[in-house]
N, C-alpha and C positions, 0 to 999 in steps of 0.2 A: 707302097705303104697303103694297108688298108684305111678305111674311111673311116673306123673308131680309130685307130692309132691315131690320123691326122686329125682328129679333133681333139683327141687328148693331148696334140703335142701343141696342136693352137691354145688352146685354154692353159698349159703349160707357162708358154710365153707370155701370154695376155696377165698371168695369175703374177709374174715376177718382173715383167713392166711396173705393174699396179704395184707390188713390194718394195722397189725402187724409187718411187713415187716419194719425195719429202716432203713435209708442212713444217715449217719451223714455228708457227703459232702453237702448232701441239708439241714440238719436240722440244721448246723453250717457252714452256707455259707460262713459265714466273716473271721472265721477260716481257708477256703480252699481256699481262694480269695485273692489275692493282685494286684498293680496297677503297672507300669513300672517305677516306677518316688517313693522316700522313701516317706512313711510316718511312721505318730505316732498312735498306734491303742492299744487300750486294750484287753489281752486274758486272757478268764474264763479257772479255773480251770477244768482239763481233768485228765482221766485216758488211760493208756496207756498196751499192751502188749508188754517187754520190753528184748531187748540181748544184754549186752554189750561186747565189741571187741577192738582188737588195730591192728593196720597194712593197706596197702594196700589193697581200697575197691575193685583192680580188681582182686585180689589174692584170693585163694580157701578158703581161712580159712571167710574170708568177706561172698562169696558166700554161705555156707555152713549154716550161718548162718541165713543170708536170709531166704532159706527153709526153718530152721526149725521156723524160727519168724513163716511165712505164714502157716507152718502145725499145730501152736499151735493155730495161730490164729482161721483158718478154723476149729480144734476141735472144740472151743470154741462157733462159728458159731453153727455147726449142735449140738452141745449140747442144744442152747437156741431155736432150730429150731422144735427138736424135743417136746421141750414144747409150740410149738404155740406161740414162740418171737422171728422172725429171724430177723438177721440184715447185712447189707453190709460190708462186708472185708474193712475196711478202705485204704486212699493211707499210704502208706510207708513214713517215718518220719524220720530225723536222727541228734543226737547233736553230735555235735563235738569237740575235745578239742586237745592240747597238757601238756607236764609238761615245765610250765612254768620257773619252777626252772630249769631247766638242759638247754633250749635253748633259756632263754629270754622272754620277752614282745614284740610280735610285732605289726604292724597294723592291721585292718584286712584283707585289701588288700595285706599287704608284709606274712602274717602266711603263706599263702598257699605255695610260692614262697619261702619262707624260711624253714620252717618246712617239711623233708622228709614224703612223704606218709605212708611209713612205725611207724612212730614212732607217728600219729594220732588214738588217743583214740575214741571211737565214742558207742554210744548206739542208736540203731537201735530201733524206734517204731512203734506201729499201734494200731492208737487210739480206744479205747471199749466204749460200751456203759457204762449209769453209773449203769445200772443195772447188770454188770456182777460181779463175786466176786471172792474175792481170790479162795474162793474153785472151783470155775468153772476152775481157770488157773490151781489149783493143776491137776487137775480130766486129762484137756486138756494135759499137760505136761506127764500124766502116758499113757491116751490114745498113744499119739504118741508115746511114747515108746516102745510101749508093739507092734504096729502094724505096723511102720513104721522103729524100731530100730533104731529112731533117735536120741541117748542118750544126745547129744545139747541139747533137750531140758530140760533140768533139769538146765538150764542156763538162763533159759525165766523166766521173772519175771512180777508182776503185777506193776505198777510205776505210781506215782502221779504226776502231776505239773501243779504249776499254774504261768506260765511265768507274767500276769502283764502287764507292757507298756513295749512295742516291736517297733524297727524302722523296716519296711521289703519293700520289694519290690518284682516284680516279675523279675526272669532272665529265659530270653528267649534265647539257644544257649547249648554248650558241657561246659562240667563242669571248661575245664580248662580257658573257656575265665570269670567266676566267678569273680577274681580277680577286673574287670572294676567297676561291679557291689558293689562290697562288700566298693569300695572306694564311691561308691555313698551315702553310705550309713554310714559310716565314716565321710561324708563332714557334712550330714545332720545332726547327733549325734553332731557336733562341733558347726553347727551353732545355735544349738538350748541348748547349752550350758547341754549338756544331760552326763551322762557315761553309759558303758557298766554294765550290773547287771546280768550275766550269760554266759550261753555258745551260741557260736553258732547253730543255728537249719536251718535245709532245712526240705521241705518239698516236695517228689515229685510226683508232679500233674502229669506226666509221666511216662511212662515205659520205662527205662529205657533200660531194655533189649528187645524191642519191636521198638522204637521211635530212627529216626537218631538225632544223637548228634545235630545237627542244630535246630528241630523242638524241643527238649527236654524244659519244662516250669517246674520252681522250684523257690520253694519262699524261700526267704534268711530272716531271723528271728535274730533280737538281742535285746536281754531283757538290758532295759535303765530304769537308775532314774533319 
């Protein structure tokens, strides 16, 4: 093989590596987009890398878990990488809930403000492609184990859902001014003679541990019939 062939057949490969390459932030724009002001919007069933938790998310047991979402995630990554189908770490995802039976029904603007941080349930996600399969999360889940001694992960799970009609908006600002936000979106559910049909979801378009509280952008998600 002469030396321009072999460089044309590298750049070849290199050129349909890079082809293969997916972003689901751009291949599911409307998914990762929302507007400042609520709307009504339909979202397609997803799969998800999934850990669920309860407690205060600036507390270590939150954090801990974090990692290991991202380290199972990233297995899963260079798992489909190494077979010539790599794809983008998704952003970070999270539903939230409390027991409703122990401290009431509230708005969704008064939950936050009434319900202690610690006693908020939440599953932490980061959406896969649909080509990935249970066994790639088992395989991911033993990988990091075995090399990172992150035994969390045997807590990460593969999870479906298809939210449906959603009211959401985008909140621009620290988490704790939310509240303003969540009534907007309250109002909008009311005037459109709508109810809640799920949990709450964020989505965060930021990093959190990177981005000051002020510049931080998250989209506030509530599944409506």
């Amino acid at each position: 093989m002469s030396a321009d062939i072999g460089l044309s057949y590298r750049r070849f490969l290199f050129e349909n590596k890079t082809i293969m390459k997916i972003d689901l932030t751009k291949q599911f724009k409307s998914y990762y987009s929302a507007k400042l002001k609520p709307e009504l919007i339909e979202i397609e069933p997803a799969q998800f890398l999934s850990i669920e938790g309860i407690g205060d998310p600036s507390g270590k047991t939150f954090s801990d878990n974090i990692q290991t979402l991202y380290a199972v995630a990233y297995a899963i990554k260079f798992g489909w990488k190494a077979r010539n189908k790599d794809f983008t770490v998704a952003k970070l995802e999270g539903l939230w809930w409390f027991d409703e039976q122990k401290f009431g029904s509230y708005g969704l603007a008064d939950a936050p403000m009434k319900v202690s941080r610690d006693e908020w349930n939440y599953r932490m996600l980061i959406r896969l492609p649909d080509f990935v399969t249970q066994a790639d999360v088992h395989e991911a889940i033993e990988t990091v184990i075995l090399k990172k001694n992150l035994f969390l992960a045997k807590n990460c799970s593969l999870f479906r859902m298809h939210e449906g009609a959603v009211v959401q908006l985008l909140h621009v600002g620290p988490f704790a001014e939310e509240p303003g936000s969540l009534l907007q979106i309250q109002e909008f559910i009311n005037q459109n003679n709508l109810k809640r049909n799920g949990v709450h979801h964020e989505i965060y378009l930021s990093d959190f541990r990177k981005v000051s509280s002020d510049k931080l952008k998250t989209i506030l998600r509530e599944p409506v019939i």
